[in-house]
N, C-alpha and C positions, 0 to 999 in steps of 0.2 A: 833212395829209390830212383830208378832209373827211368827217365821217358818212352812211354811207348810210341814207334815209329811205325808209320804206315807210309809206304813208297808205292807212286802206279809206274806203272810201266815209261811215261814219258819222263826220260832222264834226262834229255838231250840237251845243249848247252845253248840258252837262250840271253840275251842280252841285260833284260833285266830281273830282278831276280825280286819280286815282291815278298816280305812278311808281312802275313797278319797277327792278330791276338782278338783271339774272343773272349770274352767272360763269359762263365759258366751259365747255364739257362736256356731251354731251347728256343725260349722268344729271343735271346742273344744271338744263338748261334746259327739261327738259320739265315740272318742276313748276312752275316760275315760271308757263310758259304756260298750265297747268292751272287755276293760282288768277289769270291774269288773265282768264281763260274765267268763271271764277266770279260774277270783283266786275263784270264789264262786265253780266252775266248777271240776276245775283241780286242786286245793286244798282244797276243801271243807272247807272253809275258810267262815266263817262270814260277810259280806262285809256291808259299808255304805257308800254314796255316797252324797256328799255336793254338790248341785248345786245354781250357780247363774242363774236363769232364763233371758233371751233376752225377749223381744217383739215377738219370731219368731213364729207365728204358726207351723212351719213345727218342728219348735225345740219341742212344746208343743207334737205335736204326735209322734215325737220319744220317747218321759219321757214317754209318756201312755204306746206305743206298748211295750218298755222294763219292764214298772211293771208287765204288763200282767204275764211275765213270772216267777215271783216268785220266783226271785233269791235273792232280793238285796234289802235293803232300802235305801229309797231317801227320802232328807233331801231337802225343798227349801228354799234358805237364803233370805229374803228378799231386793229387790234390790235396793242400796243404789242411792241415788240423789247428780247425782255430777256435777249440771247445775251452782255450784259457785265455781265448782274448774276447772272445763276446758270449752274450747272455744265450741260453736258448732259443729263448725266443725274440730276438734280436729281429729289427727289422730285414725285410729280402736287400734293401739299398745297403742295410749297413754290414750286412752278411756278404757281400759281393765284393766291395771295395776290400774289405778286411782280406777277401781269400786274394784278390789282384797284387795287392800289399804285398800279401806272403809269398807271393809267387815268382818276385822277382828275382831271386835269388837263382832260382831253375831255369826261369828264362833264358836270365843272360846267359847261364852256361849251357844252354841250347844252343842258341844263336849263334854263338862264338865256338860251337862246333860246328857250324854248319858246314860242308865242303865250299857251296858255295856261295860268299858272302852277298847278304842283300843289300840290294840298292835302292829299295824304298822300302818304307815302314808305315805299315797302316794299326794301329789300336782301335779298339770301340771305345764307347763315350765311358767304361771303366776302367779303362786300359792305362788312364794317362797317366800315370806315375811311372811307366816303365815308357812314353817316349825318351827319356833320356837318354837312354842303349842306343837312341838312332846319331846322336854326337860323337859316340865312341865311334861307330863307322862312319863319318860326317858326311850322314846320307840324308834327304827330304823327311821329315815325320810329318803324319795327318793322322787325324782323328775321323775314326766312321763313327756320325749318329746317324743310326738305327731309325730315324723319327723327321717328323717335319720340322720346318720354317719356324715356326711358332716357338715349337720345342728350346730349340736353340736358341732362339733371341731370348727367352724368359730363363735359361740358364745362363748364358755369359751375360747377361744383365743382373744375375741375380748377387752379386758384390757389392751394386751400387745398391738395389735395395735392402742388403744387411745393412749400409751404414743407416740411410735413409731412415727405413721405418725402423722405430724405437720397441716395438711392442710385438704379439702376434701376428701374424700375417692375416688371417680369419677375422681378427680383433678390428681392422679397418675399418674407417665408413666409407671409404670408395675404393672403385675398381684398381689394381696398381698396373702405373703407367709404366710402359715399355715404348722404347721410339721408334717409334714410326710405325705400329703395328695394335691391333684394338687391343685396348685397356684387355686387363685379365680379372675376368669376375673372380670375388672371394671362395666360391663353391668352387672354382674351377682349377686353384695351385695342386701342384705334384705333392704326392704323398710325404714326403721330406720334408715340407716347408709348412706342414701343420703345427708342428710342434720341435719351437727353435733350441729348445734343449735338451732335444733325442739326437743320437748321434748320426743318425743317418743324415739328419739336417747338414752338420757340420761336413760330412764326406761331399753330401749335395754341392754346396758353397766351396769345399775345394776343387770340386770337379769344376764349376763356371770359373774359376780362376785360374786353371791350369789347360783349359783345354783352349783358348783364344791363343793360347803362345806356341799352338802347332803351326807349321808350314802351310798349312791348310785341312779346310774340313769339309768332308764329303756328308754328305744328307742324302738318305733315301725318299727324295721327292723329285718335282721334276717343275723346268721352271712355267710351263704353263698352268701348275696346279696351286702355286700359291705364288705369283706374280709380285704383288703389291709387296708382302713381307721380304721376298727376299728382293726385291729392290732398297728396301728400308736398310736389312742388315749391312749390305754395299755401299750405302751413302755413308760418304767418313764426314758428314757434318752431321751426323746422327751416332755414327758408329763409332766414328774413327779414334776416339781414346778409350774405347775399348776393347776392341780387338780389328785388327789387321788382316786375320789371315783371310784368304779367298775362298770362296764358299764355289763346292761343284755339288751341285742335285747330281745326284745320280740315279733316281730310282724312277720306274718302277722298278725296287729288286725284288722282286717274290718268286716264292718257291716255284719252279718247274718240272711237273710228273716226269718220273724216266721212262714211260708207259704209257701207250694211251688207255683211256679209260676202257673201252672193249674189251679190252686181255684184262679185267679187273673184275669177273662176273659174282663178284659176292652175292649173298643177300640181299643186303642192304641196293645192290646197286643195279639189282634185277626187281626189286622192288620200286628204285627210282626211274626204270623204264616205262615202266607199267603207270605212271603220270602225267597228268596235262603238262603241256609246258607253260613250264613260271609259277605251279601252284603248291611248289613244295616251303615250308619256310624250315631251314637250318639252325641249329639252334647249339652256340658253343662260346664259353667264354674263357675258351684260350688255354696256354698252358698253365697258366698257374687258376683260372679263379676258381670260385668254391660260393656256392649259395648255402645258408642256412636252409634247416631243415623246414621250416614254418616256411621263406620264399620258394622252397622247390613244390612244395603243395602250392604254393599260389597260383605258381605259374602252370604247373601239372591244370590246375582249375580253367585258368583263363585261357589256357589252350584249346579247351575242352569246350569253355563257351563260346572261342571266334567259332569252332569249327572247319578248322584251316588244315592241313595237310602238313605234316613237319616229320625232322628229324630230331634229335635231341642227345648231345653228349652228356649223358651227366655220372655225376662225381657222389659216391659219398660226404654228405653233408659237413661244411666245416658245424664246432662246436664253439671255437675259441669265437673273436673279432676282427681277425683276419682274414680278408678274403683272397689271399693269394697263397693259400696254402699249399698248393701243388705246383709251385714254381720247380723247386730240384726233384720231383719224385714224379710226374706224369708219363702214364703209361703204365707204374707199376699196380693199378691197382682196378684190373680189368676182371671183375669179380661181378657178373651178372645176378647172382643170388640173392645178393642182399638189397636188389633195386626196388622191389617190391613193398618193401616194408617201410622205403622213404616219400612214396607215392598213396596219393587216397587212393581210397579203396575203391578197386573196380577200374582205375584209369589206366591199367595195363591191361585189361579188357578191351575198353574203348578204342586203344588207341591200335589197338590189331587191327582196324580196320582204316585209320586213319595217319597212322606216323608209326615212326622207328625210334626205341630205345636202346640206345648207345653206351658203352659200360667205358669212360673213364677217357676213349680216346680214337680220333676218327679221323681217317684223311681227307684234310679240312679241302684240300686243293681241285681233288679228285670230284668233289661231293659239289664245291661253289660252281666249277665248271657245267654242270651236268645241267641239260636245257629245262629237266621238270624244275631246279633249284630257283625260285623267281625273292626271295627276301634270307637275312642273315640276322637271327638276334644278337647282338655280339657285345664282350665287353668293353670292345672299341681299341684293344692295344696295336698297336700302328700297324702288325704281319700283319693279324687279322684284314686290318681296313683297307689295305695294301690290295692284299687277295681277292679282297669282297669288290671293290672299285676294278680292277683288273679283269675280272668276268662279269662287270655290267649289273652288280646285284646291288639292290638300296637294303637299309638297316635300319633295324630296330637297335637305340645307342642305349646298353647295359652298363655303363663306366661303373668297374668295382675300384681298384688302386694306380698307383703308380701315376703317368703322364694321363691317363683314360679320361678324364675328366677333359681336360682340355680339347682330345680328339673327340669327343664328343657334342661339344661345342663348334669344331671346326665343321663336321658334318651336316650337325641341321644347322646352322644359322650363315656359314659361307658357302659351303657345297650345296646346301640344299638336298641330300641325298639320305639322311635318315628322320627319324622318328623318335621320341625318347619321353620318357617318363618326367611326371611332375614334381617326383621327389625322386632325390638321387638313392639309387639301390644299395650304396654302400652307405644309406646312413637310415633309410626307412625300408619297412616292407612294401613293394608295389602290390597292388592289392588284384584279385583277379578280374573284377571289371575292367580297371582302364587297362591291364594285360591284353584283354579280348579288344578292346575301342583300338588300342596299338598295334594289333595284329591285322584285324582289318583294316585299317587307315594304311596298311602297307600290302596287303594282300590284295584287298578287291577295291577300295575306294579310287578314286580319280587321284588322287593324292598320293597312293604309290606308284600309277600309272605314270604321274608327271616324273616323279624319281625316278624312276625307274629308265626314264627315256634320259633324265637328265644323268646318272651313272655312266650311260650306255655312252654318252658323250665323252666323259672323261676317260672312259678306256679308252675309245679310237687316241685320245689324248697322249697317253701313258705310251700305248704301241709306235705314235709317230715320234715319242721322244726316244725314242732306241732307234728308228730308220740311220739310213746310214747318214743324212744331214741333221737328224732330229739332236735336239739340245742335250741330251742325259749322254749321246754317243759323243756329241761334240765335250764334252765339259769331261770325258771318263779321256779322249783322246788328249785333251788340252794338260790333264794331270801328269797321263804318262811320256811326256815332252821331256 
């Protein structure tokens, strides 16, 4: 099967000539796209971009809106069939690497048709088994994570603590120690690292071991946002027999409407005019999560007791124990009908006069910008919080899978910028009272008003790190050298 090719109009022959590779997933794909908006942008750099396609319709209209713009070529690999190397229901970590795996075969002979050869190679934090194609053209390879300071020290460290601890990781009596950055509470490890003999684990563990021996690694952060850690990662009396390579923050990279909001007069968004400002709270847990049936009543309830003004994406209820069930398929399942019958009774009523029900999938960008939008309940995965800190909005911290747990903890307890639940929602029901205490403490108390001022901080933050001396422009400049 042959790759689908999509060409814009800018042909013209520019000096250097960057590859990326995304992994499949629209929480993957939209930062790849963000930093190939960057380098085509901000260093008039060449750009081509490899994707593995999902099932997700909503993934399919982000690849359109982005060609639109005529920056970039997109390459799509064809998506390999891996229904006889993993289980069905295989985890999303181990379902990603497996299809990266398979994929390299088509890669490379992508690449090695290219007209014209690239001179640098960027993969994401799945990618990295196929940095080796950047030897064959003995060009620079880097690694994009997609995610903070944190992120990455607790994965390229995570070799020393395979040998280290003997046992579960959860199993510990204390926090595990990473240098130079706070201990990481047991609640708070990556979904891979629950359980050391699933196999997701082990791809985990190959990924912290292959991805330090890049050229360098780019991070979607910026260095006034988490200072101290990436100072840590830099110090090679901390770091330095573990990984070498040079660390460039690059972010904030978050999505950028191709539109301003005006020309976007829905419903939904004629309705968010008609609001105070700051008194709407959003309510989305990204592209894959999925709440059970019992917490979408809860929270349908506690909404209903703040009395708070909201919007609300939601999803047909998972059934299984996964809550990232809509990672490859979001978007496809925009089915207003059935909304009714997973909500009490009456609160589609109610909420006609007080919020908006959302069927499956909502322009998260469009919606955080908007001056009635004043709080985001979110499941914390790093677009999300990217977004949400980007236009000045504090959080209500949802962590269902994946890295969440940890951003979760980076927000109330170092940024100071959300709110979050006493028990973690991916292991208990939150219940509709403290739902309601957690909506107001962000809504009207003094205590969102501080957050609120203190977000608004970290954007002017984010914005100066893109200026033309600001650090994320220096460190995107310093790479393409």
């Amino acid at each position: 099967m042959l790759a689908l090719v999509f060409v814009s109009d800018m042909e013209s022959e520019m000096e250097t000539h960057v590859v990326l590779l995304s992994s499949p997933g629209l929480g993957h794909l939209t930062p790849v796209l963000e930093l190939a908006k960057r380098l085509a942008t901000l260093s008039n750099s060449k750009v081509t971009i490899f994707v593995v396609p999902s099932l997700s319709a909503a993934e399919s209209l982000v690849i359109q809106s982005f060609m639109s713009l005529n920056l970039c070529r997109i390459i799509l690999l064809p998506p390999p069939d891996i229904s006889h190397l993993v289980h069905a229901d295989a985890a999303v970590v181990t379902r990603i690497a497996v299809i990266m795996r398979e994929i390299k075969p088509a890669f490379s002979s992508a690449v090695s048709a290219l007209s014209v050869p690239p001179t640098l190679f960027i993969v994401d934090l799945f990618g990295y088994e196929s940095m080796d194609f950047a030897d064959q053209f003995k060009i620079p390879k880097f690694v994009y994570i997609p995610s903070h300071a944190g992120f990455l020290a607790l994965t390229s460290y995570l070799p020393v603590l395979d040998e280290v601890v003997k046992g579960e990781y959860v199993d510990e009596k204390d926090a595990l120690f990473i240098p130079g950055c706070r201990p990481l509470q047991l609640e708070d490890v990556v979904d891979p690292m629950l359980c050391r003999s699933d196999q997701q684990y082990l791809e985990y563990l190959n990924m912290g071991i292959k991805i330090p021996m890049a050229d360098g690694i780019l991070l979607n952060t910026w260095e006034e946002l988490e200072p101290a850690t990436l100072a840590a990662l830099r110090d090679d009396k901390l770091w330095g027999g573990i990984s070498k390579a040079p660390i460039y923050p690059v972010g904030p990279t978050v999505t950028t409407p191709n539109r301003p909001i005006d020309s976007n007069k829905s419903e939904m968004f004629l309705w968010l005019d008609k609001q105070p400002s700051e008194s709407v709270l959003y309510i989305s847990f990204g592209s894959g999560g999925i709440l059970t049936k019992e917490q979408m009543r809860e929270l349908a309830l506690g909404l209903q007791l703040s009395q708070q003004r909201f919007i609300w994406v939601v999803r047909t209820p998972v059934v299984a124990k996964s809550c990232d069930g809509s990672f490859f398929t979001v978007g496809n399942d925009c089915n207003d009908e059935r909304l009714a019958s997973y909500l009490p009774e009456g609160f589609l009523d109610w909420s006609n006069n007080m919020g908006l029900i959302i069927s499956d999938w909502a322009p998260q960008v469009e919606i955080l910008r908007h001056q009635s939008v004043g709080g985001f309940l979110s499941h914390c995965g790093w677009n999300s919080t990217l977004e949400s800190i980007t236009h000045g909005v504090p959080l209500i911290a949802w962590p269902l899978y994946a890295e969440q747990r940890m951003n979760a903890t980076l927000l109330v307890e170092e940024l100071k910028i959300a709110v979050r639940s006493k028990t973690l929602p991916s292991k208990e029901i939150v219940g509709r009272e403290e739902i309601k205490l957690m909506v107001k403490r962000l809504m009207v108390d003094e205590e969102g008003h501080t957050m609120r001022a203190r977000v608004k901080q970290l954007k002017l933050s984010g914005e100066k790190a893109w200026n033309h001396n600001g650090s994320s422009f220096k460190a995107l400049a310093q790479l393409m050298r």
